[in-house]
MMTF fields as JSON, N, C-alpha, C and O atoms, coordinates in Angstrom:
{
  "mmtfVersion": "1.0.0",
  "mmtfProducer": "UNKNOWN",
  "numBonds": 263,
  "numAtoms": 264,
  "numGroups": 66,
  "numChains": 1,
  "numModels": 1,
  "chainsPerModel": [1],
  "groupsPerChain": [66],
  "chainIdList": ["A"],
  "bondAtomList": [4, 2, 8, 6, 12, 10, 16, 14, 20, 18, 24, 22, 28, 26, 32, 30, 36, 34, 40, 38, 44, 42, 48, 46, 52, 50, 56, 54, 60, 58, 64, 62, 68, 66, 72, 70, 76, 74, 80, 78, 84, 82, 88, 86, 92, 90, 96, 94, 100, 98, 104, 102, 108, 106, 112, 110, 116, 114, 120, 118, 124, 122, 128, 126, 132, 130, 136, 134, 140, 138, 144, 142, 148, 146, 152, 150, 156, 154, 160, 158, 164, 162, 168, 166, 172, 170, 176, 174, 180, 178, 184, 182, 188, 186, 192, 190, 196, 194, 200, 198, 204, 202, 208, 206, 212, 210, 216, 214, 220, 218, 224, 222, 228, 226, 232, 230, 236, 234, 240, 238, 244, 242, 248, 246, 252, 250, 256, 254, 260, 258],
  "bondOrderList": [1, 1, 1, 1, 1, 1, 1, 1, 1, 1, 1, 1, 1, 1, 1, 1, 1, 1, 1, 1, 1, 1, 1, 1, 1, 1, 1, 1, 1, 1, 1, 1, 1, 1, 1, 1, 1, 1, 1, 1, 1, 1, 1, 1, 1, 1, 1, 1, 1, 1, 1, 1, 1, 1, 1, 1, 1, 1, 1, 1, 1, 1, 1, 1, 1],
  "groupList": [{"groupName": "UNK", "atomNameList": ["N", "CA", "C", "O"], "elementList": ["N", "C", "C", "O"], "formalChargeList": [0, 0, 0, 0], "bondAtomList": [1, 0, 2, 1, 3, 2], "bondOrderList": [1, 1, 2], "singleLetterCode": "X", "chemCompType": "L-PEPTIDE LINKING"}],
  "groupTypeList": [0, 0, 0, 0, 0, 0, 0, 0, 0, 0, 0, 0, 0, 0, 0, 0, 0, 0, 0, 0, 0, 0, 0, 0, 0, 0, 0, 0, 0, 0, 0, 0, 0, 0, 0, 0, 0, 0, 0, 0, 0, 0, 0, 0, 0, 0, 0, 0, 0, 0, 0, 0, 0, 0, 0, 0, 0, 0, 0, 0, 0, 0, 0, 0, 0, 0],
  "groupIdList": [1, 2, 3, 4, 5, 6, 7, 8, 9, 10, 11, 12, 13, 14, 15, 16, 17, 18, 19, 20, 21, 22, 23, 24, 25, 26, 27, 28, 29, 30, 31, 32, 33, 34, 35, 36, 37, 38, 39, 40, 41, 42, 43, 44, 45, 46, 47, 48, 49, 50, 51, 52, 53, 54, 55, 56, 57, 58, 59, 60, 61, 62, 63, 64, 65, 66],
  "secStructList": [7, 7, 7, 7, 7, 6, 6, 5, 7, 6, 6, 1, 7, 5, 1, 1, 1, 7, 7, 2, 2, 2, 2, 2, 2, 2, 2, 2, 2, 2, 2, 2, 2, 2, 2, 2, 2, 2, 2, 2, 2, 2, 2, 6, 7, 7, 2, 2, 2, 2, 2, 2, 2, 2, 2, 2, 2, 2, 2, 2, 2, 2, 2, 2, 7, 7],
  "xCoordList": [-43.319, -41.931, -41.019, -41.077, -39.999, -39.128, -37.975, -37.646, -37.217, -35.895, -35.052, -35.293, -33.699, -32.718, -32.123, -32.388, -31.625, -30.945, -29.824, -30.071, -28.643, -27.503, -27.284, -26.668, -28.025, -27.493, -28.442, -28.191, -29.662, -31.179, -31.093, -31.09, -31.03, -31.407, -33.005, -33.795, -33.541, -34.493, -35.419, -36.321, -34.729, -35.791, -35.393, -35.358, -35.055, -35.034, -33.657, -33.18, -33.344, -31.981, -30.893, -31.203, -29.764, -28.492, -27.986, -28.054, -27.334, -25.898, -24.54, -23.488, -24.641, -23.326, -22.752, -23.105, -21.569, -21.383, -21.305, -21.496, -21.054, -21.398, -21.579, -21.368, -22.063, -22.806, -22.352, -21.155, -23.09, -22.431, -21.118, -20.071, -21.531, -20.54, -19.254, -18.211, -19.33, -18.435, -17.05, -15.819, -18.248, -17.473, -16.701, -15.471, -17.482, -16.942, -15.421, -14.41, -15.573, -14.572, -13.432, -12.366, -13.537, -12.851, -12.279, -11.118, -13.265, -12.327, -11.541, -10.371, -11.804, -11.001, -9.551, -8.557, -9.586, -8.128, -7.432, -6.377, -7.816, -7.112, -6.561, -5.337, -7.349, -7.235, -5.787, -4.847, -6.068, -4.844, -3.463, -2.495, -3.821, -2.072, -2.385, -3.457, -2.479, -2.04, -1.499, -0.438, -1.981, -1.704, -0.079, 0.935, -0.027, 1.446, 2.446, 3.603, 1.434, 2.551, 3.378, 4.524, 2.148, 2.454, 3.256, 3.818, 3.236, 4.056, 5.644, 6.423, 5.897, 7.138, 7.635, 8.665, 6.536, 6.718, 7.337, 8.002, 6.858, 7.381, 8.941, 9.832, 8.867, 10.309, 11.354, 12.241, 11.414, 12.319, 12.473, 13.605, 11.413, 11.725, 10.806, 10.717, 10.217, 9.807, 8.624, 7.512, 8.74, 7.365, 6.796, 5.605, 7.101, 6.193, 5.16, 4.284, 5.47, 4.946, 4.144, 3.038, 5.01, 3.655, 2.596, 1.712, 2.425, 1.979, 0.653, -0.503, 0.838, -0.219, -0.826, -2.038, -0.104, -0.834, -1.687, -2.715, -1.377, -2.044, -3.43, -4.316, -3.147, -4.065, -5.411, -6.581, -4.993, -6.0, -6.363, -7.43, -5.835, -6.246, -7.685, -8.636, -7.276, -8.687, -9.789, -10.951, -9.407, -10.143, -11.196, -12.402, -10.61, -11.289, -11.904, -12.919, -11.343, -12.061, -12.944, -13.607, -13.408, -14.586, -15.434, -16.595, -15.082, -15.993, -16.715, -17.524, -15.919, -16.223, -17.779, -18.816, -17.434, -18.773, -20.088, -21.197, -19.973, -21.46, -22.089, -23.269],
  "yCoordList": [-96.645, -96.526, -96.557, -97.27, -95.407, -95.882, -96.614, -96.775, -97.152, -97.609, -96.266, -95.234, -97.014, -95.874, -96.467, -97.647, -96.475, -97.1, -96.01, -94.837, -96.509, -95.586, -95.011, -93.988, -96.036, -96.031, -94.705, -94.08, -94.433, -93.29, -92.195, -92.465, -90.944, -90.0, -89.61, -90.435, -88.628, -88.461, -88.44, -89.215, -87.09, -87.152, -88.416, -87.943, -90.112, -91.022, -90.67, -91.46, -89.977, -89.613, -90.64, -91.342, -90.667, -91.858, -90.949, -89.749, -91.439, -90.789, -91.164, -90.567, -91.933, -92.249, -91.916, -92.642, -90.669, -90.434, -88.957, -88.673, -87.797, -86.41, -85.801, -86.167, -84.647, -83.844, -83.212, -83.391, -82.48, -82.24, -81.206, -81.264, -80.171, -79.496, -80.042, -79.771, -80.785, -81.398, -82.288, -82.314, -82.964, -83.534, -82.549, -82.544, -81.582, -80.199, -80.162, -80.643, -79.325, -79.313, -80.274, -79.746, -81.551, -82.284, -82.304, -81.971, -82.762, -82.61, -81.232, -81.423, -80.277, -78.747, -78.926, -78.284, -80.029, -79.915, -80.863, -80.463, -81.929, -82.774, -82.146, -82.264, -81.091, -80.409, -79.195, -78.79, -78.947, -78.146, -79.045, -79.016, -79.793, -81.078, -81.649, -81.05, -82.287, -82.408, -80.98, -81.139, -79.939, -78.66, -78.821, -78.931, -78.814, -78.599, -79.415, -79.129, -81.03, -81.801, -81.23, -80.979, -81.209, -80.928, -79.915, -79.834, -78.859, -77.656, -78.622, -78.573, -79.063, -79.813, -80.587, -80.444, -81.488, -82.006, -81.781, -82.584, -80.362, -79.672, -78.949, -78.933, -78.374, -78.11, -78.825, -78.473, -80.21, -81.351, -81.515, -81.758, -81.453, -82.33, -83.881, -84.353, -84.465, -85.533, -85.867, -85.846, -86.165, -86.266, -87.476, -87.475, -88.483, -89.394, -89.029, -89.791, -87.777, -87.719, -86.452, -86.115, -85.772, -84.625, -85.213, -84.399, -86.647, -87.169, -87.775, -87.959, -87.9, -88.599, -87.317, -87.145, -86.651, -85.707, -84.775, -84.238, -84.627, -83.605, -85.136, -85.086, -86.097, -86.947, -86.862, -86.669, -87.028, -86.477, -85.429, -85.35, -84.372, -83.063, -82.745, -81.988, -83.899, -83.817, -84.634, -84.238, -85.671, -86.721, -85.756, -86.001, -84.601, -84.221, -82.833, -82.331, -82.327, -81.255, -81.84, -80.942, -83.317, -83.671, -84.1, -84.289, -84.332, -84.791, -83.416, -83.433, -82.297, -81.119, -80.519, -80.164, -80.578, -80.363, -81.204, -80.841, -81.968, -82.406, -81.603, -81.782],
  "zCoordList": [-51.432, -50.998, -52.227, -53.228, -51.813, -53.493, -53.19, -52.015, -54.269, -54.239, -54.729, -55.355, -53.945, -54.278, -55.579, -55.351, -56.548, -57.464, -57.691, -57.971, -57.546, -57.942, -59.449, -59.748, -60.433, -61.779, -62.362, -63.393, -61.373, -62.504, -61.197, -59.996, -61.823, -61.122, -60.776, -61.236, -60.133, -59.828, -61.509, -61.827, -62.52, -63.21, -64.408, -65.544, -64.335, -64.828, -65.661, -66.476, -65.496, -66.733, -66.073, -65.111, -66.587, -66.496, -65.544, -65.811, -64.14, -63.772, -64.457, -64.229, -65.087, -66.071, -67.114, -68.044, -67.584, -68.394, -68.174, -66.991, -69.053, -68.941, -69.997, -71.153, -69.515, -70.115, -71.545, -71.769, -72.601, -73.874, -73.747, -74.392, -72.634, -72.131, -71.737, -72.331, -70.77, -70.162, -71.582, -71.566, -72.768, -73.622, -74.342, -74.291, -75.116, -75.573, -74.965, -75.475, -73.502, -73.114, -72.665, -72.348, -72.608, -72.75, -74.175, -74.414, -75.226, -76.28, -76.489, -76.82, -76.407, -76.482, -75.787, -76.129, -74.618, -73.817, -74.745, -75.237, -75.024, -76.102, -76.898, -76.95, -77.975, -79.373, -78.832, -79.517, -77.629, -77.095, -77.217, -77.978, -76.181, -76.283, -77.527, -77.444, -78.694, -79.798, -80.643, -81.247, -80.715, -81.429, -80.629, -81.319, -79.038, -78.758, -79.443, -79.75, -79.715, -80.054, -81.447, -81.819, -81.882, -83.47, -83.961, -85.053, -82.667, -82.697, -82.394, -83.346, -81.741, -80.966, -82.235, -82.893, -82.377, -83.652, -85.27, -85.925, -85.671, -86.392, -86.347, -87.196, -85.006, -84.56, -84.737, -85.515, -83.869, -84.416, -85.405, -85.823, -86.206, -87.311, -87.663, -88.796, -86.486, -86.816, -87.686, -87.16, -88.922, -89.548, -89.08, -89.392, -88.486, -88.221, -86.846, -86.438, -86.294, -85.18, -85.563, -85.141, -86.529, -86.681, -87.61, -87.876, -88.282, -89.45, -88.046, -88.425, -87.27, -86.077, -85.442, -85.311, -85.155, -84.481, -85.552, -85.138, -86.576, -87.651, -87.194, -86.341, -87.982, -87.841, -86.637, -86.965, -85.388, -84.242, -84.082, -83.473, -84.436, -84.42, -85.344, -85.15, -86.647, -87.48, -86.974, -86.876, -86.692, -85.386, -84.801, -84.796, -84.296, -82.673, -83.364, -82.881, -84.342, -84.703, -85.542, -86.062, -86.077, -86.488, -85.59, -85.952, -84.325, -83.266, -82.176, -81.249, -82.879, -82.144, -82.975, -82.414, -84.707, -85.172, -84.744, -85.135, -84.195, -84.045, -82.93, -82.631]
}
């Protein structure tokens, strides 16, 4: 008889968390809204805000190479 366990799928893998795809594209929507900020950012004028967002933008395009 088996147990059901919510946490292991059939072939033992995790249900928790997602897939490389799924992260990909998550980070890609991020890398979108910071690029806007930074665009907004630039417009105004504010360097302390385009000085953060340039910042995450490199963040996420180093987390995109792996």
């Amino acid at each position: 008889m088996t147990q059901d366990n919510e946490y292991c799928l059939l072939s033992g893998g995790d249900s928790v968390g997602m897939t490389d795809s799924q992260y990909k594209g998550m980070l890609l929507d991020q890398l979108e809204n910071w690029q806007e900020i930074l665009e907004l950012a630039e417009k105004s004028g504010n360097a302390l805000i385009q000085e953060k967002a340039e910042k995450q933008i490199k963040k996420i395009e180093e987390k995109l190479k792996l």
